[in-house]
NURO-149781 format. One record per residue (C-alpha): x, y, z. Coordinates in steps of 0.02 Angstrom, whole numbers, padded with zeros to 5 digits, always signed. Example, Ala and Ser with C-alpha at 12.3 -4.5 7.8 and 13.67 -1.06 7.14 Angstrom:
2
+00615-00225+00390+00684-00053+00357
//
This chain:
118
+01568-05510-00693+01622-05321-00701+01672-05247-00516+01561-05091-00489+01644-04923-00495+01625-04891-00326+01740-05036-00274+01876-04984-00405+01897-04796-00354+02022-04748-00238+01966-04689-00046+02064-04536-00053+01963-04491-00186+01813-04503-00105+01855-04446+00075+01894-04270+00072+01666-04289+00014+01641-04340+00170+01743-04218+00266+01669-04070+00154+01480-04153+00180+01520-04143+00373+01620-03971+00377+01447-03907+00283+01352-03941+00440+01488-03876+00552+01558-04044+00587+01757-04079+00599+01886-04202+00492+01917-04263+00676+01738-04327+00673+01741-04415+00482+01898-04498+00561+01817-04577+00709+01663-04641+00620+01782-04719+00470+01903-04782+00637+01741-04862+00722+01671-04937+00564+01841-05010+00517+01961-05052+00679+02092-04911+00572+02209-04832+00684+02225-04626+00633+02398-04681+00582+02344-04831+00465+02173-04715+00389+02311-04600+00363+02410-04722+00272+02271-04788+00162+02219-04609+00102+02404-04588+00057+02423-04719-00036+02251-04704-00142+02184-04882-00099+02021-04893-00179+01865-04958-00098+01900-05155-00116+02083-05165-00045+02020-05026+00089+01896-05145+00179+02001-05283+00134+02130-05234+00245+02026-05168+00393+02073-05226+00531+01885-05276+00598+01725-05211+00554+01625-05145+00704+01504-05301+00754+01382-05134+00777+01377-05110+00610+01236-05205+00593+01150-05094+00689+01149-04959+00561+00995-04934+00467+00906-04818+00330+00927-04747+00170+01061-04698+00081+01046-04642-00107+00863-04714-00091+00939-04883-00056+00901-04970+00128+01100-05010+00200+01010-05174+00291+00947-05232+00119+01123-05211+00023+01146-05405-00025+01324-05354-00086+01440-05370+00080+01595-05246+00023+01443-05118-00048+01345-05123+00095+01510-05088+00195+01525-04932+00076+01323-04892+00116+01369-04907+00295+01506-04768+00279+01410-04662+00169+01252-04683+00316+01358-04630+00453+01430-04488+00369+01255-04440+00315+01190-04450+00495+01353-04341+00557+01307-04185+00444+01107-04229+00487+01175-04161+00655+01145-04344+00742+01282-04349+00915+01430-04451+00911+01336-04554+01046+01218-04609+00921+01327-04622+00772+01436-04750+00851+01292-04860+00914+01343-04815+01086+01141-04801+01151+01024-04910+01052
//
């Protein structure tokens, strides 16, 4: 069975997208980097580490440290797709990023973002 794309390109590649997405809105990198550090137990230091050394998708939430039992709390679309319906577990990890960074440059708070207040 072929890997999707997704899984096979590299983070780096994909991250300064997010940080443009949320700039757009007049959101900060400081912002991408806590919702990617909440989703995936990363220290700054380590999300640093795996941008620098262009892990792609599959080897990037392979190594996280633990993702964020509120995860499961995040629901919607994302490219017309619901992120609770994803059967896929490492894609609907990737939907959950994409969602969160999607609800940062929608102007959502942090508060809600991180599944602080339910």
């Amino acid at each position: 069975m072929t890997k999707h794309r997704i899984f096979t390109t590299s983070f780096a590649s994909v991250y300064p997208h997010y940080v443009t997405k949320a700039e757009r809105k007049d959101r900060t990198k400081d912002e991408v980097d806590e919702i990617v550090r909440w989703l995936t137990g990363y220290s700054q230091a380590d999300l640093d580490k795996q941008i620098a050394e262009q892990v792609d998708f599959e080897t990037f939430f392979q190594q996280a440290p633990e993702i964020n039992p509120k995860a499961a709390l995040i629901k919607g679309s994302i490219c017309g797709v619901r992120v609770e319906e994803v059967s896929d577990p490492l894609m609907q990890k990737i939907r959950y990023l994409d969602k969160l960074v999607d609800e940062l440059a929608k102007g959502k708070s942090m508060e809600k973002i991180l599944r602080e207040k339910v």
